[in-house]
C-alpha positions in Angstrom: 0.0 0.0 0.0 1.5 3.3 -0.8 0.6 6.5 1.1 -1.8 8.4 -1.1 -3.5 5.5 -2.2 -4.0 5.8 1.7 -5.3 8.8 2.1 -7.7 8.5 -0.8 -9.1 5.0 0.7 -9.6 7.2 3.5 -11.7 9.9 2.5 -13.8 7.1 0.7 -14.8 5.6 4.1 -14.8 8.8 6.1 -15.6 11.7 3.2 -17.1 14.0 5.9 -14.8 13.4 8.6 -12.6 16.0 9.7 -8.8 15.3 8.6 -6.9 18.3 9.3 -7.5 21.4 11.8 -5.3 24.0 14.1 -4.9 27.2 11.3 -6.5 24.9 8.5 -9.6 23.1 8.8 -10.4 20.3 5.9 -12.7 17.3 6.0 -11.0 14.0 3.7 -12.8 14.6 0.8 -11.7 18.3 0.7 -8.1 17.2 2.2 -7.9 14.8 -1.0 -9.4 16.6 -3.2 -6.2 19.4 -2.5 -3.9 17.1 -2.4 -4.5 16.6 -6.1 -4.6 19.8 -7.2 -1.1 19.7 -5.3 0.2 16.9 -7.1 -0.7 18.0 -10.4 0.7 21.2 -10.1 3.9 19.4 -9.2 3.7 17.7 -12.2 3.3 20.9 -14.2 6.2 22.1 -12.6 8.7 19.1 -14.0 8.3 16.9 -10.6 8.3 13.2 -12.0 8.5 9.5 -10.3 11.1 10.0 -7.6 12.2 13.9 -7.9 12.9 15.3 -4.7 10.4 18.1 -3.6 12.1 20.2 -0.9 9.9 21.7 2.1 11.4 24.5 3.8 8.5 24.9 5.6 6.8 26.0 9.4 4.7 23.0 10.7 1.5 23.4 8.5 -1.0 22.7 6.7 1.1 23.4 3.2 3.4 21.2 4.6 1.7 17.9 5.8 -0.9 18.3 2.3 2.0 18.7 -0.1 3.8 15.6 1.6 1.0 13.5 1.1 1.1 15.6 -2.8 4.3 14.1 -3.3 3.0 10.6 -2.5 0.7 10.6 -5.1 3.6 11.3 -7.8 6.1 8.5 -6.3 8.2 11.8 -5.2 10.3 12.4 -2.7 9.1 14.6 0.3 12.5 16.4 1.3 10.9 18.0 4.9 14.6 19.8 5.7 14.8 21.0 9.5 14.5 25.1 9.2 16.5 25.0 12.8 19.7 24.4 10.6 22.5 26.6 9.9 22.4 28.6 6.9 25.1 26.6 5.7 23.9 23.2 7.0 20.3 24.1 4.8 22.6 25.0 1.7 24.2 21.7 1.5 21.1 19.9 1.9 19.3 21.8 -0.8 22.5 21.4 -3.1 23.0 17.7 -1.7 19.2 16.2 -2.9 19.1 18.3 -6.0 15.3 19.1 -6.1 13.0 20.0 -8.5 10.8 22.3 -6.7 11.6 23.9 -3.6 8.0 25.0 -1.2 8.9 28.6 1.2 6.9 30.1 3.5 6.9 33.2 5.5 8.9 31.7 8.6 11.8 30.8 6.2 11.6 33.5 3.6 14.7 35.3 5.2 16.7 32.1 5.5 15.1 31.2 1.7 16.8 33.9 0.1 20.2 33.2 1.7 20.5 29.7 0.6 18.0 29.0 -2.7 21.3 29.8 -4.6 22.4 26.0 -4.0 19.4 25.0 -5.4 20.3 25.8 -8.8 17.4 25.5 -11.3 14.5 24.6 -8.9 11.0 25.9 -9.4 10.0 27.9 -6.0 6.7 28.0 -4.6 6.2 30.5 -1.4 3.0 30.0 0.6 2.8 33.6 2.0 2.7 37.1 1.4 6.6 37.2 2.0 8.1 35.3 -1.4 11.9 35.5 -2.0 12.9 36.7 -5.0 11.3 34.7 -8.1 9.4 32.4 -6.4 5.6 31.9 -7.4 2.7 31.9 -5.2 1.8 28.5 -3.5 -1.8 29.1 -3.7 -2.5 30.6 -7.2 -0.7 27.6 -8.4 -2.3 25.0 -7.0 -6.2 26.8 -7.2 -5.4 26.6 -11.1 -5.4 22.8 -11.2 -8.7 20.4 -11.3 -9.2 18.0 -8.3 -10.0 15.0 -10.0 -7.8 11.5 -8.7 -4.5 10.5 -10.6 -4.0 7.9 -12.8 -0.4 7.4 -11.9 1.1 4.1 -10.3 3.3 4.0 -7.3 5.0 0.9 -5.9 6.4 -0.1 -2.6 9.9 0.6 -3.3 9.2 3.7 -4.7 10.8 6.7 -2.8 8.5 7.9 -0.1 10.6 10.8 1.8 14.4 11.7 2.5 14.9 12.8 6.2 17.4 14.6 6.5 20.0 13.8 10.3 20.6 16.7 12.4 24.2 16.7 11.5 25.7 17.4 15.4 28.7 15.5 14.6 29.2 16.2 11.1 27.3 17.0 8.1 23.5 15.8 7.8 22.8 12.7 6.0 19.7 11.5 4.2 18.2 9.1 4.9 15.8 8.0 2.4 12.5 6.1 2.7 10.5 3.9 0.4 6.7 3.4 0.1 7.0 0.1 2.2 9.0 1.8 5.2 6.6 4.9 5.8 3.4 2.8 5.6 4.7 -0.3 7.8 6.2 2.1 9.9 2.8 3.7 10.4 0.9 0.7 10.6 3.4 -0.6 13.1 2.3 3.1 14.7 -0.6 2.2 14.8 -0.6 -0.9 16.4 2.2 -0.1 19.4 0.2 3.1 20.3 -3.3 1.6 20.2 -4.7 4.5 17.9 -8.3 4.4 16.9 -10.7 5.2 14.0 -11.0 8.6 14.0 -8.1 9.2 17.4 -7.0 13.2 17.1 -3.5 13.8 17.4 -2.0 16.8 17.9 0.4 17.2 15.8 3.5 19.5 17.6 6.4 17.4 16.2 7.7 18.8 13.6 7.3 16.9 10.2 11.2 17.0 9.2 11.3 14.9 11.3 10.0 10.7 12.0 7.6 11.4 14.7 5.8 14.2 12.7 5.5 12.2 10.2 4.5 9.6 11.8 2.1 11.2 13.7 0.8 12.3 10.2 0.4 9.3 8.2 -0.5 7.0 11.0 -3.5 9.4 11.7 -4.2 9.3 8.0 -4.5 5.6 7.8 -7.0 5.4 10.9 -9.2 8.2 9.5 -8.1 10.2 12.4 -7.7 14.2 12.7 -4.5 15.9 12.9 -4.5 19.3 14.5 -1.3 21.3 13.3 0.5 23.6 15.4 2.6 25.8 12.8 5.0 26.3 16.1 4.7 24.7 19.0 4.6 26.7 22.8 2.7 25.3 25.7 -0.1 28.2 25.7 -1.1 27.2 21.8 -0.4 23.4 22.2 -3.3 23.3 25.3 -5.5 25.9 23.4 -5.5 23.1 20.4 -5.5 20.1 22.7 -9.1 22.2 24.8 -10.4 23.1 21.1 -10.3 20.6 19.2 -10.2 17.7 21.9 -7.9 16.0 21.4 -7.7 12.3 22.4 -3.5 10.9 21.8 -0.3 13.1 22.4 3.0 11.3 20.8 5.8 13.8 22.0 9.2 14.4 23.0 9.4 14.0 27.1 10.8 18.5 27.0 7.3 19.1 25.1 5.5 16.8 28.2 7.2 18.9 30.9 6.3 22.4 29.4 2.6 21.4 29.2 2.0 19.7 32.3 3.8 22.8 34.0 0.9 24.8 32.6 -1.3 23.3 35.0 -4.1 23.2 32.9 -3.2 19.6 31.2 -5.6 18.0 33.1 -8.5 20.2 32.1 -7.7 21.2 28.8 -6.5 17.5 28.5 -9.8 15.7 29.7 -10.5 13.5 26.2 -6.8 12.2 26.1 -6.3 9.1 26.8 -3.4 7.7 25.2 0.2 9.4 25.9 3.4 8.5 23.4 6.8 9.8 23.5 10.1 9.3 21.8 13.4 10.9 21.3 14.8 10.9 24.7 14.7 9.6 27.8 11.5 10.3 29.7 12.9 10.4 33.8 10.7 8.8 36.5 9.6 12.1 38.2 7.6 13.2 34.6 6.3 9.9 33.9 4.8 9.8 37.6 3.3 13.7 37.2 2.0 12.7 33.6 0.0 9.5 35.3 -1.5 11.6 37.9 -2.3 14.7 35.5 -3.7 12.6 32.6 -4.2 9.1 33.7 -3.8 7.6 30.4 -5.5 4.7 29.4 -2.1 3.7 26.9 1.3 5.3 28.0 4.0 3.9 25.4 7.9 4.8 24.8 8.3 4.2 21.6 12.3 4.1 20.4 13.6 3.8 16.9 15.4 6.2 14.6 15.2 8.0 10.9 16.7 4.9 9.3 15.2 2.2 11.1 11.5 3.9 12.5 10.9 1.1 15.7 13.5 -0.5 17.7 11.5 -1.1 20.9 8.2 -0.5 22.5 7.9 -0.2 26.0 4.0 -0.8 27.0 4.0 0.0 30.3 5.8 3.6 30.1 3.8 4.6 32.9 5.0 1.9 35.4 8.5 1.6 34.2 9.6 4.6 33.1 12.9 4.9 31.6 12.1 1.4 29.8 12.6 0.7 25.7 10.9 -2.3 26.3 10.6 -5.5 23.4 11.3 -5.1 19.9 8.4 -4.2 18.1 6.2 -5.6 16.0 8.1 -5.8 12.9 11.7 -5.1 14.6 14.8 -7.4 15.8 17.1 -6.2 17.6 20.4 -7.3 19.5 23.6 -6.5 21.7 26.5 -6.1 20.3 30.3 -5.8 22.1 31.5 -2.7 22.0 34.9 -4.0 21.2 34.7 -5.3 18.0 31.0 -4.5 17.1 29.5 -7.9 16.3 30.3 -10.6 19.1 27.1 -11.1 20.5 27.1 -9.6 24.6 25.7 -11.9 27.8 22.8 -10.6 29.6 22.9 -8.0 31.9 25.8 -7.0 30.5 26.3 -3.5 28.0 26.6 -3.6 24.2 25.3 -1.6 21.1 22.5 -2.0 20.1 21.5 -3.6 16.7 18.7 -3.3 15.0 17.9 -6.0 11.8 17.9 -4.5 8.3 15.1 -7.3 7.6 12.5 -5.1 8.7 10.0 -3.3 6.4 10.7 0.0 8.3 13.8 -0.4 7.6 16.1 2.2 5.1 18.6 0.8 2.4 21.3 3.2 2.7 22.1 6.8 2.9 21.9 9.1 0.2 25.1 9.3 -1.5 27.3 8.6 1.5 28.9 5.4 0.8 30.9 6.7 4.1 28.2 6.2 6.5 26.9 2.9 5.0 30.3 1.1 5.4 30.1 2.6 9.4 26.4 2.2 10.1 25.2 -1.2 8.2 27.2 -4.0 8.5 25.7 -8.1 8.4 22.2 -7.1 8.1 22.2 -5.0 10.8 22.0 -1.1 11.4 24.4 -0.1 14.3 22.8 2.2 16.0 25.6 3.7 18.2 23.4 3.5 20.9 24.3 1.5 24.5 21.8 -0.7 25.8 21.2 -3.4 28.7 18.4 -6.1 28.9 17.3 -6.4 32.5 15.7 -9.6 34.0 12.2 -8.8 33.0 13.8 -8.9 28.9 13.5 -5.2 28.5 15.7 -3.1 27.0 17.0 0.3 28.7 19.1 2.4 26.5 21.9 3.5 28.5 23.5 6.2 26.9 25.8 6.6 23.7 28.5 5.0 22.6 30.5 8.3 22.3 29.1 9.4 25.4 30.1 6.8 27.6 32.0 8.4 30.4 35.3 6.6 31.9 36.6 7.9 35.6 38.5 5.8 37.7 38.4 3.0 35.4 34.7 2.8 35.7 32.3 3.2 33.0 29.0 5.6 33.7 26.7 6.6 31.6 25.2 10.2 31.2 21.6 8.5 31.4 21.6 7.2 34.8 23.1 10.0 36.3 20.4 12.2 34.7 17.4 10.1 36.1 19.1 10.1 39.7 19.2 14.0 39.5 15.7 15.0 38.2 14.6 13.3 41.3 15.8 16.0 43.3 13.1 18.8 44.4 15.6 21.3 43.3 16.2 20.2 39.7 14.5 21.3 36.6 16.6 19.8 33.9 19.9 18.1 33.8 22.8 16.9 31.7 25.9 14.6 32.4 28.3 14.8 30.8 33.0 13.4 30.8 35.1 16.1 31.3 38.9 16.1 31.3 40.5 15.4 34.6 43.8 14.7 35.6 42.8 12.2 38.4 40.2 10.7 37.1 40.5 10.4 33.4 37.1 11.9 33.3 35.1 13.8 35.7 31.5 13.0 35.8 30.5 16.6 35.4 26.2 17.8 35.8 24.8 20.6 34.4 21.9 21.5 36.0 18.8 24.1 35.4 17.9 25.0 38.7 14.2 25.7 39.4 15.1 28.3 41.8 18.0 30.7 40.1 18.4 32.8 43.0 21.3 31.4 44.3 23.1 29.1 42.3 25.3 28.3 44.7 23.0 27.2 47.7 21.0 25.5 45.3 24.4 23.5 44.0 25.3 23.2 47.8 21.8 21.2 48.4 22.1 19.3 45.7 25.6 18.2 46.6 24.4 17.0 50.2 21.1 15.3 48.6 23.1 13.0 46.3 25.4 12.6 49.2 22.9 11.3 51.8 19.7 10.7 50.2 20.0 9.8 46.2 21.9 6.1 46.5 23.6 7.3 43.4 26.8 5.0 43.8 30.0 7.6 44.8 31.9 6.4 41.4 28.6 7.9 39.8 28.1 10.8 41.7 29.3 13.9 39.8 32.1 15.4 40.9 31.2 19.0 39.7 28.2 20.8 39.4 27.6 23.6 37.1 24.0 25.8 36.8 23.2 26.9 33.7 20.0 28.4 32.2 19.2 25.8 29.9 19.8 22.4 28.4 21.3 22.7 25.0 19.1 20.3 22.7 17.8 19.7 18.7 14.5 20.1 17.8 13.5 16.8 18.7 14.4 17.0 22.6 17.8 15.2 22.6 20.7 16.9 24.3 23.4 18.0 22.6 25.9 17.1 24.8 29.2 18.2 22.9 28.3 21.9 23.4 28.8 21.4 27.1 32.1 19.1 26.3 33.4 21.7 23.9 33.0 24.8 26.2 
């Protein structure tokens, strides 16, 4: 099944229902009806069978429909992260090559800056702020009849290229066929327990797996999606009260700024089934989340660009901090550190795998021939993640395998350190992180966001006597320096960034 064919199935069953509000409001037979005008104005504008279509775009309505556009075609939807350097955009744009590149007034600035290295790409701006020879989204499309396709699109057709976030080098893409984005949504599906007509909101943004994912997966269950253009606690519980909505699928930093709202639990009232992904959610949240919405389904779901599930934890509400058992169409293993490939004994640390066999799955990277050779290897995608299986068989993801911190000759990772610390009264946020010491090797070094700045220093004072006498944080794990700072550096997708706190 390919992804439009999806969406038009959808507004078959369910013409009437409502598939798309927050700034846009479109039932599925309007929401496929534009679609095709979309895609046929693509077509008009050169876009053929696996073109790339860049979207530098705010979280929208333009956004998600021309997506599901490009699906129609058997394009490629190139969502690139508008949170990028200027130079970081430029070589994505130059490095997939497209054939039409989609603006709109949050990137107009940045557009004009780095269109040049897309050389000879139709622009479209949805806005009254267009760079320089770009044609108007809208007037292009209302030109175009809304009648279905008649173009084919297999499984292995080219779905969508994600672009990485590039922290430790430049970004890669990651490309994604037909077969990956609708098992990986069906898979969604399943793991979260989403219903017929479920609403999501949709605050991730769509550069990136969970927006799409909460996109598609909503698609295929005849759900609605409520976009949120930019995400801020105030507008993400106005939408969540308006349009009541039922399933949240977030990063745990999203969680934390709308429960401290206080109005989750009112605005929240229809929700009932809680996701979250991209880093670590800490006891302390997951026990404020069960009391605020007391979700009937409270899932971590972890997995990647290239390979969409590794785990599913079920029970994210009583065992927080859990990746739980592969999921449903996912293998996974531990790996030695050492060499990469010797299988690891339990309760022991390796890396963890994940099998290539799977229909979520990638192929490769896009032109890196580079990060193949490192990243796949025997069928399996090393995910430079460290994990440990506990007795129960779950997987907990420990940390990374550049992360890893050495002091005294004992391994600690940043991870448990973190979930010791948010359990003090006196902690807002955290990171752990190795730095050079002459003693040790590595100092096990916390940055902390107090929740009181006042006084940084009688806040660091308590904190040092807490994980003294009352954490049980082992002493080779405690951190030997502490260091307040106003916030955790992080990507767009919640997970730290922790080499801007090694680096300086």
């Amino acid at each position: 099944m390919d992804i439009g064919r999806a969406l038009s199935w959808t507004a078959e069953r369910f013409p009437e229902r409502v598939g798309i509000a927050g700034t846009q409001r479109l039932t599925y037979r309007q929401w496929d009806a534009r679609t095709n005008q979309i895609a046929r104005a693509l077509l008009d504008a050169g876009v053929r069978r696996g073109s790339r279509v860049a979207l530098l775009l705010s979280n929208s309505e333009v956004l998600a429909s021309t997506h599901l556009a490009c699906q129609k075609l058997g394009a490629t939807s190139t969502p690139l992260n508008i949170r990028l350097a200027a130079n970081e955009l430029s070589y994505c744009l130059g490095d997939s090559t497209p054939t039409v590149v989609v603006t709109d007034d949050s990137t107009a600035a940045l557009a004009g800056e780095i269109l040049p290295a897309a050389e000879g790409a139709v622009v479209w701006h949805a806005g009254d702020d267009a760079p320089a020879g770009a044609l108007g989204y809208e007037p292009v499309v209302a030109q175009q009849p809304d009648g279905a396709l008649d173009l084919a699109v297999g499984d292995e057709d080219a779905s969508v290229m994600l672009y990485t976030s590039g922290t430790t080098g430049r970004p890669k893409g990651v490309p994604r066929t037909q077969r990956n984005e609708f098992s990986a949504s069906v898979a969604h599906v399943m793991q979260t327990g989403t219903r017929s007509a479920e609403v999501t909101l949709g605050a991730m943004p769509m550069y990136h797996t969970m927006g799409l994912r909460s996109l598609l997966s909503t698609v295929v269950v005849g759900g609605t999606f409520v976009e949120i253009p930019r995400f801020t606690p105030a507008r993400g519980i106005e939408l969540i009260a308006q349009e009541q909505v039922t399933s949240l699928y977030l990063v745990p930093t999203a969680f934390w700024s709308l429960d401290d709202t206080g109005e989750l639990a009112t605005a929240g009232s229809k929700v009932s089934r809680l996701a979250y992904a991209g880093a670590a959610m800490t006891s302390t949240l997951a026990t404020r989340l069960n009391e605020t919405v007391r979700p009937e389904v409270f899932v971590n779901h972890y997995g990647s660009s290239e390979v969409y599930t590794f785990s599913i934890e079920e029970r994210a509400g009583e065992k927080p901090g859990s990746a739980g058992r592969p999921g449903m169409f996912s293998r996974l293993r531990l790996a030695s550190v050492d060499d990469g490939e010797s299988s690891v004994a339990p309760g022991l640390t390796g890396e963890i795998l994940a099998s290539l066999a799977s229909d979520e799955a990638f192929a490769g990277y896009w032109h890196r021939p580079d990060a193949d050779e490192k990243s796949l290897r025997g069928g399996w995608y090393h995910t430079g993640d460290l994990g440990v299986i506990d007795e129960e068989g779950d997987l907990w993801v420990v940390g990374r395998v550049d992360d890893m911190i050495v002091t005294g000759g004992e391994n600690v990772h940043p991870v448990e350190v973190e979930d010791v610390l948010t359990r003090s009264a006196d902690v807002a946020e955290c990171a752990v992180v190795g730095l050079p010491d002459e003693k040790w090797g590595q100092a096990v070094t916390a940055f902390v966001v107090f929740r009181d700045r006042s006084d940084d220093d009688a806040a660091i004072g308590r904190l040092e006597q807490w994980l003294r006498n009352d954490s049980g944080i082992s002493d080779y794990k405690r951190p030997k320096r502490i260091v307040a700072i106003d916030e955790v550096p992080k990507n767009p997708v919640g997970k730290i960034l922790r080499r801007k706190l090694t680096d300086g």
